[in-house]
N, C-alpha and C positions, 0 to 999 in steps of 0.2 A: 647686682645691686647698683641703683642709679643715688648714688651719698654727691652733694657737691657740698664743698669748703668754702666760707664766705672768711679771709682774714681781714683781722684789724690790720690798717694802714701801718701799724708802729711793730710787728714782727718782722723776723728777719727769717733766712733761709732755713737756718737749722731749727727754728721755731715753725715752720710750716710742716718742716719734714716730721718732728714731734708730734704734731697733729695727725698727719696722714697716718703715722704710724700704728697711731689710738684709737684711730675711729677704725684701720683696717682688726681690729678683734674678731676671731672668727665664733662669738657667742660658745663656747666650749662648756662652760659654766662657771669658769674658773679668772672671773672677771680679778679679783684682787690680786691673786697670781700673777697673771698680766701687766699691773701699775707697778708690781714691783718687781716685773723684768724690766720694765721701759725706765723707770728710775736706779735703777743698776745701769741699764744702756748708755742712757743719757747722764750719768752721775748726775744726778737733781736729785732732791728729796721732793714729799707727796706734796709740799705746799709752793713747789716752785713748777712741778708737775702740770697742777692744777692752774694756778697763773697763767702760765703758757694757753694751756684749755680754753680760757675764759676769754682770750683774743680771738676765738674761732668759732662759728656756726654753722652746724652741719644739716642739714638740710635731707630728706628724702625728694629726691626730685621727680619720682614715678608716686608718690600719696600726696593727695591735694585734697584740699577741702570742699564736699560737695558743692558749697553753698557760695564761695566765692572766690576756688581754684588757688587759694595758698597753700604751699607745700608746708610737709611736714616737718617744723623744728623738733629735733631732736636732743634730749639732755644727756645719754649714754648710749652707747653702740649697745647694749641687751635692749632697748627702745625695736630694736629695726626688727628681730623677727614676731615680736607681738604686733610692732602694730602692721605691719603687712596682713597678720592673720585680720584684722578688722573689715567687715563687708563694708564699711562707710565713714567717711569721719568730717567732722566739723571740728573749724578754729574753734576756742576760744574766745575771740573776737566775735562771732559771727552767733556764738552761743549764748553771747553776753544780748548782741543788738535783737535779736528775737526774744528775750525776754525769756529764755530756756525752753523755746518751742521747741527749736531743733532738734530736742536731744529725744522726745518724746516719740518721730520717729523710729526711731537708730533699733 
C-alpha cells in the first residue's frame, strides 16, 4: 500500500505516531473494535481520538485522478480497499469543472 501522511504543523510525535497507527488498520471488518483498542492504547476517549485525526491527511499515493493526476484523499482506512477496486476516478474538483461530464464516462 503506497498511504502518505500530510501533518498539521501543530502536532507532536506521539500525535503522528496515533496516526500511523489508525491508518495502519488492516480492513478485518472490525473497524470500531480498532478505535477502541487505539483509545484504550493511547488513554484518549473517541473525541480526543478524532482530533488528533483531523490534524492528518492521508493520501493514496499510487490512485490519482484521471483528469488531473491528484491523488486520492482519503476519509477512513475501509476507503483503501474499495477504491483500489475502482477501474478510474476523478476529483471532485475536476467533476465539478466539467460540469459532471467526467462521471458519464466512468
Amino acid at each position: 500500500m503506497s498511504l502518505k501522511l500530510i501533518f498539521s504543523p501543530y502536532v507532536d510525535q506521539s500525535d503522528i505516531q496515533l496516526c500511523e497507527d489508525y491508518w495502519a488498520y488492516g480492513h478485518d471488518g472490525r473497524y470500531v473494535e480498532y478505535i477502541e483498542i487505539l483509545c484504550r492504547q493511547y488513554h484518549i476517549d473517541y473525541h480526543i481520538l478524532f482530533g488528533v485525526l483531523a490534524e492528518c491527511q492521508a493520501y493514496l499515493d499510487d490512485v490519482h485522478c484521471e483528469y488531473c493526476g491528484r491523488p486520492y484523499q482519503l476519509d477512513v482506512p475501509a476507503d483503501i480497499p474499495y477504491i483500489r477496486k475502482q477501474s478510474s476516478w476523478f476529483c471532485e474538483s475536476c467533476i465539478s469543472f466539467s460540469g459532471g461530464q467526467l462521471i458519464v464516462g466512468r
